[in-house]
KETOR-135037 format. One line per 4 residues: their letters; for each residue x, y, z of N, C-alpha, C, O, CB. Coordinates in pm, whole numbers, plus 50000, padded with zeros to 5 digits. Atoms other than C-alpha are relative to their C-alpha. Glycine has a CB too. Example, Ala and Ser with C-alpha at 12.3 -4.5 7.8 and 13.67 -1.06 7.14 Angstrom:
<recs>
AS = 50089:49881:50000:51230:49550:50780:50090:50120:50000:50194:50118:50066:49901:50003:50125 | 49918:49881:49994:51367:49894:50714:49923:50109:50073:49974:50220:50090:50041:50046:49858 .
</recs>
This chain:
<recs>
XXXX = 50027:50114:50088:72838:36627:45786:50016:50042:49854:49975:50155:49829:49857:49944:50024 | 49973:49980:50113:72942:36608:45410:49851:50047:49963:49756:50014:50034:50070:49882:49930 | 50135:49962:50027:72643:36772:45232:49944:49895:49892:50017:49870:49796:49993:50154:49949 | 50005:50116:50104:72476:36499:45030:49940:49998:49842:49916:50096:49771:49924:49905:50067 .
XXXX = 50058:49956:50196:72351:36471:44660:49883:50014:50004:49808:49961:50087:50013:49882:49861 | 50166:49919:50027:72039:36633:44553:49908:49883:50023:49810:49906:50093:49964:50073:49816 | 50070:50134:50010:71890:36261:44518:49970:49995:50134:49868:50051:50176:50082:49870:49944 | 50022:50043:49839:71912:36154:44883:49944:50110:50061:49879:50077:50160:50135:49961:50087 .
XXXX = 50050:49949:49927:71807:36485:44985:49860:50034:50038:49831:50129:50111:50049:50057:49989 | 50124:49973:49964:71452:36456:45001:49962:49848:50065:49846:49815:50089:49907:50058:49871 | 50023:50121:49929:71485:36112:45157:50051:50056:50149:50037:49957:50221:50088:49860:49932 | 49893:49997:49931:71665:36217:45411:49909:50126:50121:49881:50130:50240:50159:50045:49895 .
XXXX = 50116:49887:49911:71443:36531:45519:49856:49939:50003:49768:49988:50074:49981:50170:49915 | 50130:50059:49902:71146:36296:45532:49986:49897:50048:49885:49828:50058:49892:49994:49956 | 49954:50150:49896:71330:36018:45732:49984:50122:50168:49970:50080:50283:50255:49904:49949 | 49979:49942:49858:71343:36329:46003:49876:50017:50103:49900:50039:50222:50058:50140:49981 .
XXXX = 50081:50031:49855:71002:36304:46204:49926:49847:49960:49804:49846:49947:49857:50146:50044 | 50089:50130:50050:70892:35937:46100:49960:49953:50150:50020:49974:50256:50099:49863:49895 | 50002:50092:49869:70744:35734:46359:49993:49856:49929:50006:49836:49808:49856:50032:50115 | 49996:50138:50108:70708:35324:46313:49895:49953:49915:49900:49862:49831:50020:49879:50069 .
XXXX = 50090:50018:50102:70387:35357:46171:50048:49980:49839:50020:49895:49755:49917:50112:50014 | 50018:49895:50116:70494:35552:45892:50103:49894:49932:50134:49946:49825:50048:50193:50022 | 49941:50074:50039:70735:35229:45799:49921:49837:49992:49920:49768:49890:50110:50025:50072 | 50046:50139:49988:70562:34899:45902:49896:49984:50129:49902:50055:50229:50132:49904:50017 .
XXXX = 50080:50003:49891:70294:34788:46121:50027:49926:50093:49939:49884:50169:49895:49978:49977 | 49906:50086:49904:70536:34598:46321:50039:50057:50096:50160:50066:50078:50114:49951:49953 | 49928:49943:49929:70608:34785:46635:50050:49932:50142:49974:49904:50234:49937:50108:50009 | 49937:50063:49860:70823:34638:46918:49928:49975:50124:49848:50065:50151:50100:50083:50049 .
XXXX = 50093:50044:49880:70662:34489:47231:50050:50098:50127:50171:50112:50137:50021:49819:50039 | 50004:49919:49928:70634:34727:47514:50078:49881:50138:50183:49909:50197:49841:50075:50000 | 49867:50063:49889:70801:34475:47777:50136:49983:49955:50196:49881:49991:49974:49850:50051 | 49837:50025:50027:71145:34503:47645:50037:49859:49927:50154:49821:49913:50084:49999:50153 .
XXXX = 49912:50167:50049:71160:34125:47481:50074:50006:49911:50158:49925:49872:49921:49877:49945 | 49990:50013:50192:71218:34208:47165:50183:49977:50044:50203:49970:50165:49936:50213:49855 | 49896:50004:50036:71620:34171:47091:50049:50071:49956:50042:50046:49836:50015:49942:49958 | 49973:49895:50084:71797:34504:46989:50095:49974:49885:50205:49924:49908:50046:50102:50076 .
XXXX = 49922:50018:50140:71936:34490:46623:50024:50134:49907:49979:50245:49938:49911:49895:49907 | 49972:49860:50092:72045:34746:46353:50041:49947:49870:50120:49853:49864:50128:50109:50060 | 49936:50029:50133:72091:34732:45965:50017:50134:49970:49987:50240:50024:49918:49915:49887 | 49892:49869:50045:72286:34953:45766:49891:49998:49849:49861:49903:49777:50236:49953:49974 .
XXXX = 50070:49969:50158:72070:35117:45449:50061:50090:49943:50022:50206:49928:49855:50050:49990 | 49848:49914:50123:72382:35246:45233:49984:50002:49871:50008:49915:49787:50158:49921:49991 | 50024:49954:50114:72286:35431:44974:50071:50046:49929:50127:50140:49986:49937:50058:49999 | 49835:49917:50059:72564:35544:44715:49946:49993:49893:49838:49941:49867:50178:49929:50004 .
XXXX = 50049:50000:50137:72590:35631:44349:50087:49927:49952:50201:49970:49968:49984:50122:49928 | 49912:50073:50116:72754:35377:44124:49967:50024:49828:49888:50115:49804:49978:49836:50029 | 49972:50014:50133:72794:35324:43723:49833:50006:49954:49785:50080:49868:50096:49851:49961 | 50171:49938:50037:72381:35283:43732:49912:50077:50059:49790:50062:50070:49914:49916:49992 .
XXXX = 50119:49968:49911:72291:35531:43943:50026:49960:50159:50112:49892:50214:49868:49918:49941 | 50013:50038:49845:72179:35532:44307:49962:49899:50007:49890:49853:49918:49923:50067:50084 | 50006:50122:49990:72180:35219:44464:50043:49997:50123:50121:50082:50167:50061:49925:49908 | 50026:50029:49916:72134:35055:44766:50084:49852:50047:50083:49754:49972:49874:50016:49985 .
XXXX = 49923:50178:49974:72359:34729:44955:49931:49930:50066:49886:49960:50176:50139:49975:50080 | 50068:50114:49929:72202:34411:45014:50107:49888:50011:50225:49898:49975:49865:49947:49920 | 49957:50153:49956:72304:34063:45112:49911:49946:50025:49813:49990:50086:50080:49972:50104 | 50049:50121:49974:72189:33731:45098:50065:49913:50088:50180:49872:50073:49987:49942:49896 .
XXXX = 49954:50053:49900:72212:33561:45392:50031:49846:49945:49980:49798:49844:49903:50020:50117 | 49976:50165:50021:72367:33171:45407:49845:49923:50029:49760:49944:50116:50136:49933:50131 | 50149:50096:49979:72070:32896:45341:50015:49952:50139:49910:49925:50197:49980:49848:49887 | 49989:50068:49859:72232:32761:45698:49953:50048:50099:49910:49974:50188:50111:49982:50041 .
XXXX = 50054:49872:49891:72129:33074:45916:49816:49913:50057:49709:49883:50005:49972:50220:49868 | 50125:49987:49941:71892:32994:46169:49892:50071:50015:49785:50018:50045:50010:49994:50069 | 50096:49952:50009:71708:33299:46147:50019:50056:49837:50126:50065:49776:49979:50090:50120 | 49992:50022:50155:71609:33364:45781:50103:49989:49917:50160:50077:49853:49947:50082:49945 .
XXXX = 49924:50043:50093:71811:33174:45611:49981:50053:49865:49867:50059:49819:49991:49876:50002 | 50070:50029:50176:71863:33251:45206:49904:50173:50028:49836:50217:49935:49840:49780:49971 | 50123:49859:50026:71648:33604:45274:50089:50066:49930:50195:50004:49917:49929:50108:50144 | 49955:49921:50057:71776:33887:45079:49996:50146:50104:49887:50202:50120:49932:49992:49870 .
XXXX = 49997:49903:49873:71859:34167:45356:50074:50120:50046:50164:50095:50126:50026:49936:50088 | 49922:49877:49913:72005:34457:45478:50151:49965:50085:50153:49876:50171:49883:50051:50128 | 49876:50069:49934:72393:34429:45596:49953:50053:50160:49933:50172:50183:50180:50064:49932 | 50022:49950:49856:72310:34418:46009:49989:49876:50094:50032:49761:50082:49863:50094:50012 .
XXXX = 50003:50171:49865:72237:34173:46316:49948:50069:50133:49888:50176:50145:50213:49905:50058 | 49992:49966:49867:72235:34177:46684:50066:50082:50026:50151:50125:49948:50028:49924:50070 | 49948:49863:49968:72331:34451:46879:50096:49907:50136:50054:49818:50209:49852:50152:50050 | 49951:50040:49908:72641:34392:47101:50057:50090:50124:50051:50213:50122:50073:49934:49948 .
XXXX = 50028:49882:49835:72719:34535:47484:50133:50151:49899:50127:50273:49894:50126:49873:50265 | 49929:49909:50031:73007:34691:47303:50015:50112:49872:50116:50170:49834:50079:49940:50014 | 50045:49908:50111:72849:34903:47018:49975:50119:50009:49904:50134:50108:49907:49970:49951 | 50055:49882:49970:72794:35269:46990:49863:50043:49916:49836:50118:49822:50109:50095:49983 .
XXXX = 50184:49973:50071:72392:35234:46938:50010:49913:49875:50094:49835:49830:49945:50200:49937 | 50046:50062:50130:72242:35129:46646:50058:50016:49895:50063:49922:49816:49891:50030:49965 | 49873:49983:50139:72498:35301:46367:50117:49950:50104:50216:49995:50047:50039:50209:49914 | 49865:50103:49953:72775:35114:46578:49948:49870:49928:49987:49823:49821:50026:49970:50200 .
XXXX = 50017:50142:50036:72594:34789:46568:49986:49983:49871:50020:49869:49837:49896:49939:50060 | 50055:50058:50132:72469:34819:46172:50160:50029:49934:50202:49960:49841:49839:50096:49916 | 49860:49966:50053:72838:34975:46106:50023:49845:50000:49986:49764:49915:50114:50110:50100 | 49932:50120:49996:73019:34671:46255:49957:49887:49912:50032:49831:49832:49998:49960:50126 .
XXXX = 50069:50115:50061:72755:34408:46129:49992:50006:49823:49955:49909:49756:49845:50000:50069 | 49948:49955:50133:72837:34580:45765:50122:49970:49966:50159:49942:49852:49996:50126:49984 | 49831:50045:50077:73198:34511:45755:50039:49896:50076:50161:49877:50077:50142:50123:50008 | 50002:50146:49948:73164:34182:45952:49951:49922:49818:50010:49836:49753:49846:49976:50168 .
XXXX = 50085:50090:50080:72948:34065:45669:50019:50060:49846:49955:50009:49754:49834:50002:50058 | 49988:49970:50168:73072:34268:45323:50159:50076:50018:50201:50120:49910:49843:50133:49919 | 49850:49952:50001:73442:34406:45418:49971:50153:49931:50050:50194:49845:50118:49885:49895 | 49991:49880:50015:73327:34747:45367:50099:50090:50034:50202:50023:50035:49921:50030:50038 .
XXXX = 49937:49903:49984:73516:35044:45445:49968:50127:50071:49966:50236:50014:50025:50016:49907 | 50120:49889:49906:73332:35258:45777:50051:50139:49947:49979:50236:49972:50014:49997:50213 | 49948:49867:49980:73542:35548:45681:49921:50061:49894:49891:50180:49894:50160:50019:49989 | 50084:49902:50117:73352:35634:45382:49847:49970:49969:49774:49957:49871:50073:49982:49850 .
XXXX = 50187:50014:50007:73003:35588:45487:49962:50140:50099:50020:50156:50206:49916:49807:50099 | 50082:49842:49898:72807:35958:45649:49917:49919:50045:49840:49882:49957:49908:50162:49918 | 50130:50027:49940:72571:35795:45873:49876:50128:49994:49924:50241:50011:50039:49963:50155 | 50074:49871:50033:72238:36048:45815:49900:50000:50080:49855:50104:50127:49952:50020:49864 .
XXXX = 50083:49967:49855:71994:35929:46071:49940:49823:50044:49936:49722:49975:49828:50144:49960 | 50056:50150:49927:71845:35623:46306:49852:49984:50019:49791:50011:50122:50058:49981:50156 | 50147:50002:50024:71489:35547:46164:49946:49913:50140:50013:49843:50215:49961:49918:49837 | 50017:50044:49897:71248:35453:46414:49977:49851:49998:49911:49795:49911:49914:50068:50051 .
XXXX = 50000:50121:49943:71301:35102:46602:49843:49934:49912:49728:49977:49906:50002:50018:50191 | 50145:50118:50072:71072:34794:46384:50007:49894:50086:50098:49890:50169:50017:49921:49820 | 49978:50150:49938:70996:34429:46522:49988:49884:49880:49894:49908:49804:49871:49967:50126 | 50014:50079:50077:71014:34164:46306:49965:49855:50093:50038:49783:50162:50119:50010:49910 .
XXXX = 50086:50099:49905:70780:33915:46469:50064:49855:50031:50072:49830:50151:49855:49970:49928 | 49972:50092:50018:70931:33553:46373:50127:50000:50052:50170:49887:50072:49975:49970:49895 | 49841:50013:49943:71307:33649:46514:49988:50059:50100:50084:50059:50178:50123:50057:49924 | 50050:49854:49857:71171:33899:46778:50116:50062:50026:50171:50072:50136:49939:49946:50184 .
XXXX = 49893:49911:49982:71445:34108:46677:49924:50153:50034:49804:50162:50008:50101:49997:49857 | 50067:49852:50030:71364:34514:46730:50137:50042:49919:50256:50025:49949:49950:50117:50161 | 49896:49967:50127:71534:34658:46393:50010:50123:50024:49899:50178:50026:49957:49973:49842 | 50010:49919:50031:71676:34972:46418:50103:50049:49838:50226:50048:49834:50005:50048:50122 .
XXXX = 49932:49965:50072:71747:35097:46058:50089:50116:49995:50076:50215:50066:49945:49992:49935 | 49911:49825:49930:72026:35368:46023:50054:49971:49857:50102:49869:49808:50155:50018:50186 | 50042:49951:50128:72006:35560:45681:50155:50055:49961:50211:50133:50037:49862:50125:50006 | 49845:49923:50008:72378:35647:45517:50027:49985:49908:49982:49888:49847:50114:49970:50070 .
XXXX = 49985:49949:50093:72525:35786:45263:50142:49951:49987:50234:49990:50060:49962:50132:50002 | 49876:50073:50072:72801:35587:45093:50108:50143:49949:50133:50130:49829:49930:49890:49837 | 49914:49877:50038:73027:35915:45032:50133:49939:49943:50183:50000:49848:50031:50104:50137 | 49899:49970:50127:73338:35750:44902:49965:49776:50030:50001:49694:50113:50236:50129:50039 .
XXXX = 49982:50216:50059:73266:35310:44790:50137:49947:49997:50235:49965:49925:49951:49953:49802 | 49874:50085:49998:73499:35096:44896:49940:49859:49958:49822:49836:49984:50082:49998:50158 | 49995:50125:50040:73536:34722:44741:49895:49918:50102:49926:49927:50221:50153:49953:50001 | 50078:50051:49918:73237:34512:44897:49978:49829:49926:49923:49797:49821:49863:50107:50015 .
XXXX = 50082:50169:49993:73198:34094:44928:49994:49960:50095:50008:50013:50204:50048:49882:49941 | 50011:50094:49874:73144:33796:45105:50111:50000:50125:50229:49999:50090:50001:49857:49942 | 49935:49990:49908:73303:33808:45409:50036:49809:50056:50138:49740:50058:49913:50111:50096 | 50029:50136:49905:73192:33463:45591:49934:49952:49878:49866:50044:49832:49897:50007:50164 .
XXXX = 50120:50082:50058:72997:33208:45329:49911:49923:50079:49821:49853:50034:50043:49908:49912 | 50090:50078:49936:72854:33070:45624:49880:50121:50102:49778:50109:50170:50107:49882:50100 | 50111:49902:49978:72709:33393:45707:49889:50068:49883:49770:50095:49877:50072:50110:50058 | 50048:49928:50114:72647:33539:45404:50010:49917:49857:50116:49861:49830:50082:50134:49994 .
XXXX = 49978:50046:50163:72599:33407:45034:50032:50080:49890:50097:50037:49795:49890:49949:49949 | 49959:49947:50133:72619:33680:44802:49987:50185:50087:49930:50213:50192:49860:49941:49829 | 50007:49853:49960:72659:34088:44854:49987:50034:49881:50051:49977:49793:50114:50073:50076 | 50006:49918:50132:72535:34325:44570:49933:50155:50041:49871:50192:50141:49894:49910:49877 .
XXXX = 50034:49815:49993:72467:34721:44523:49869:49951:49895:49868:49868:49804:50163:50158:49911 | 50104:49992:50079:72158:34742:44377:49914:50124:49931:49840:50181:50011:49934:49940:50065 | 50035:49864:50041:72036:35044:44156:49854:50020:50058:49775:49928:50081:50009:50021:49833 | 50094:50004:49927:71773:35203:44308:49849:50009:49838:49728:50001:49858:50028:50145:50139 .
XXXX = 50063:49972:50114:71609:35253:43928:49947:49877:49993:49829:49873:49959:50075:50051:49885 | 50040:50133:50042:71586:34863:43909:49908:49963:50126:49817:49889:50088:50134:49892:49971 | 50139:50001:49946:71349:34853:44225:49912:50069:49991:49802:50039:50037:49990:49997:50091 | 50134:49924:50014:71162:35158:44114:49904:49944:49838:49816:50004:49777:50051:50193:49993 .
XXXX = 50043:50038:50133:71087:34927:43791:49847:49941:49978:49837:49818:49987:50098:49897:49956 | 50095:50089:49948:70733:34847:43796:49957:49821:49956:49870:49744:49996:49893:50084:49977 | 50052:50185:50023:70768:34469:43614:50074:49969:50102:50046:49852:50125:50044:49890:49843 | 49921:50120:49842:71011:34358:43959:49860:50006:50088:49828:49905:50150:50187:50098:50138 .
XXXX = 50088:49976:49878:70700:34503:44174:49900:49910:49982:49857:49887:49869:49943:50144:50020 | 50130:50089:49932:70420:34261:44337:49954:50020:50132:50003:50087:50223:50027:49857:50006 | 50047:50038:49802:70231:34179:44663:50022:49840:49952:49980:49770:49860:49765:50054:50090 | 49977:50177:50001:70386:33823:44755:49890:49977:50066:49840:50069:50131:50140:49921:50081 .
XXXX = 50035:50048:49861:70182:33626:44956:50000:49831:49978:49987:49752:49885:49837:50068:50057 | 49957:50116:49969:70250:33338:45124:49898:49884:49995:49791:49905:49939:50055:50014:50118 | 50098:50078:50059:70082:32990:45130:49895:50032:50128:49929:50093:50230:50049:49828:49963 | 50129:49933:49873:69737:33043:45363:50059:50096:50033:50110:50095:50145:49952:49918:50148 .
XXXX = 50052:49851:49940:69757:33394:45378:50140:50005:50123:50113:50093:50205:49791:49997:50091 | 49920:49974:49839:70056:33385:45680:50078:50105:49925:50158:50157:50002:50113:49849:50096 | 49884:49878:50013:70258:33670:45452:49946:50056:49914:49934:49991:49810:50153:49977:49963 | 50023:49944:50131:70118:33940:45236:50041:50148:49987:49971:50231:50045:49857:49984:49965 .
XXXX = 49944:49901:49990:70353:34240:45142:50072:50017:49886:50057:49949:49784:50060:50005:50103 | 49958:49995:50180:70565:34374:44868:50128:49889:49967:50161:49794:50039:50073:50189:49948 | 49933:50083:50022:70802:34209:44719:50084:50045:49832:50006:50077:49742:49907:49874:50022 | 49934:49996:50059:71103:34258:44460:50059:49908:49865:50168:49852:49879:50041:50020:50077 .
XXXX = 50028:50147:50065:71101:34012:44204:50124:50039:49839:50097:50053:49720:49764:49968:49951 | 49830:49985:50068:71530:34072:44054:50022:49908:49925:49933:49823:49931:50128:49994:50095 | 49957:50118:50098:71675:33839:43813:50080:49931:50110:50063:49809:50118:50098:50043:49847 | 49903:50112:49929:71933:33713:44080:49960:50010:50148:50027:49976:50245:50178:50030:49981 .
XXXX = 50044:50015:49829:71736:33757:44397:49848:50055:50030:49796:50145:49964:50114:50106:50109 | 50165:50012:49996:71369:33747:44517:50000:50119:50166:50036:50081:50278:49920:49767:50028 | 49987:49921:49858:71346:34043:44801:49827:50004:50038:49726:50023:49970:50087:50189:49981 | 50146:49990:49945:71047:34030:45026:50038:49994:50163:50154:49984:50204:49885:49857:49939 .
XXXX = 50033:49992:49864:70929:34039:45412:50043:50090:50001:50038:50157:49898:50029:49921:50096 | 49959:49899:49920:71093:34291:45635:50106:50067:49906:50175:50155:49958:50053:49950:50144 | 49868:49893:50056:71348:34443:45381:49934:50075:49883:49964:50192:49859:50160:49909:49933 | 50077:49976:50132:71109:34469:45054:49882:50126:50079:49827:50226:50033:49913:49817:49922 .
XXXX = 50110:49880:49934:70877:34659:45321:50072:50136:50001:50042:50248:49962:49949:49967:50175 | 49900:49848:49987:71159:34891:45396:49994:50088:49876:49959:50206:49872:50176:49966:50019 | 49923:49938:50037:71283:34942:45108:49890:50060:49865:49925:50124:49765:50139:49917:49985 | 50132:49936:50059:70894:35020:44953:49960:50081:50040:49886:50145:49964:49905:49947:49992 .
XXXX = 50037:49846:49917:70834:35304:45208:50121:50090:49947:50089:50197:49894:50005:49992:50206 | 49935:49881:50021:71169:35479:45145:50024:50029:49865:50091:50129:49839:50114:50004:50067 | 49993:49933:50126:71138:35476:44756:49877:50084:49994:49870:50172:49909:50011:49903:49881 | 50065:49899:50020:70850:35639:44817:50021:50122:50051:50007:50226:49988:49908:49975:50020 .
XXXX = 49954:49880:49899:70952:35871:45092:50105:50127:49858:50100:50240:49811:50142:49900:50174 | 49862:49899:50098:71279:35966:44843:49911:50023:49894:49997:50022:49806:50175:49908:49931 | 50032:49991:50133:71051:36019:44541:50076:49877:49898:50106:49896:49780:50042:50150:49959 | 49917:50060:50128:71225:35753:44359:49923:49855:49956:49977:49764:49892:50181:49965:50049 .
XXXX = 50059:50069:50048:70906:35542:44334:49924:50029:49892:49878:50143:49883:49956:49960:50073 | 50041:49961:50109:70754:35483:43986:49826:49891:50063:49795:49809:50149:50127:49954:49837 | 50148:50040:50000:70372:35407:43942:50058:49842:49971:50163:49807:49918:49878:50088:49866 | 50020:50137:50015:70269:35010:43967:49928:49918:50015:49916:49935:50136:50047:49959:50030 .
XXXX = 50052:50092:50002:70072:34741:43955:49997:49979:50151:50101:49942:50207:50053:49913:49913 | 49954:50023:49856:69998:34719:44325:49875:49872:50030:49886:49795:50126:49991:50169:50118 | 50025:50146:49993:69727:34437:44262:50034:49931:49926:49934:49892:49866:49902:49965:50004 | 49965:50046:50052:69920:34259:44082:50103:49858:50142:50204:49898:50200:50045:50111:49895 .
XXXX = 49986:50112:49919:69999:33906:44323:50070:49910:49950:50041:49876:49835:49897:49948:50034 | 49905:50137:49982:70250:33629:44343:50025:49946:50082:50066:49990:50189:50101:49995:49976 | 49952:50073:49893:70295:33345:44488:50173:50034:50070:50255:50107:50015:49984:49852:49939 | 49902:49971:49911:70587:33337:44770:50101:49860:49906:50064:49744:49920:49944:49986:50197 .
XXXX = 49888:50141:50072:70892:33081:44537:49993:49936:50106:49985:49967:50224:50183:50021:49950 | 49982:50094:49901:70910:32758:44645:50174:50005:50058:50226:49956:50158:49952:49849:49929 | 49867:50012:49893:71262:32817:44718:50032:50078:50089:50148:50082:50129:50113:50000:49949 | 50003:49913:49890:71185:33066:44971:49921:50012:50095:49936:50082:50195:50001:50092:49971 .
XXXX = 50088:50018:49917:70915:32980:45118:49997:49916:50173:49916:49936:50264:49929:49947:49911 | 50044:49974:49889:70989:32824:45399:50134:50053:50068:50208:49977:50130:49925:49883:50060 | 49926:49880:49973:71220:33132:45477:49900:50121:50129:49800:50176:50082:50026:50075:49824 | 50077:49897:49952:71069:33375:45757:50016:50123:49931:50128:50144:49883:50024:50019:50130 .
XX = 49986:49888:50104:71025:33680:45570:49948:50105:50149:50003:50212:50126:49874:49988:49817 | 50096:49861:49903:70824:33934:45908:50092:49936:50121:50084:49981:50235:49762:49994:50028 .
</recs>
């Protein structure tokens, strides 16, 4: 495997004994229901720095519509595991370029309760950036790299929560996109994991936007 930049490397050596605690308190249902899925968490260095690819899903999507998310999906019969399925579901949905991504490891399996998907994330190292957009607009709305400096910022950081109490977790609060539920959780454990979280306001509360709210976010 290419050897990776000093940055990622302390993410990377304490992605290696995690269990799902150590990410979310969401862990998959022991009868098999759950739905196997995979996202891709492609980390690369651009013009500001390390930075991370998201997508905003289409407002049409039956399961969270409009969320701000991780490029990934369902897992299909013909995938190799979870970096197959988050590969494919990456250049289905942003026209990436698999050849220049190091896959680095397959964090342990999450559930995200409201889609009863089981998420497995799979951690990779953008080694050479190829050109990334919309693929589908009816899948996807917008694709962006995001510096990882501008989520370690502590005025984006909050705890959202939702209306009566049904969602309370972190939350990303970007000029062109509101990140929360299951990706804002993620992607609040591994800035800490990597060192690349800054001190913050962690009671500091916001409401859930009305234009996202009724979005499943868990």
């Amino acid at each position: 495997m290419t050897t990776l930049p000093g940055w990622m490397q302390p993410l990377a050596g304490a992605c290696a004994d995690l269990v799902p605690a150590d990410l979310s308190r969401f862990a998959p249902p022991a009868d098999g229901s759950a739905r196997d899925s995979a996202v891709l968490v492609l980390l690369g260095e651009g013009p500001a720095g390390p930075d991370v690819l998201l997508i905003e899903r289409a407002g049409s999507l039956r399961d969270h519509a409009g969320q701000v998310a991780f490029p990934g999906g369902g897992a299909d019969p013909g995938d190799d595991g979870p970096t197959g399925t988050a590969l494919r579901e990456a250049v289905e949905e942003t026209g990436l370029d698999p050849a220049g991504v190091e896959p680095v490891a397959v964090l342990p399996t999450l559930y995200v309760p409201r889609s009863g998907f089981a998420v497995s994330p799979v951690l990779a190292w953008w080694r050479a950036p190829s050109p990334v957009a919309v693929q589908d607009p009816g899948e996807v709305a917008a694709v962006a790299r995001v510096p990882l400096r501008v989520l370690a910022d502590p005025g984006v950081r909050a705890t959202v929560v939702a209306p009566e109490g049904v969602f309370r977790g972190p939350c990303f609060m970007l000029p062109e996109m509101f990140v929360w539920g299951f990706t804002a959780g993620l992607l609040a454990r591994l800035l800490d994991l990597g060192g690349f979280a800054v001190e913050w306001d962690a009671a500091r509360e916001v409401p859930l936007p009305a234009a996202v709210s009724g979005r499943s976010g868990t």
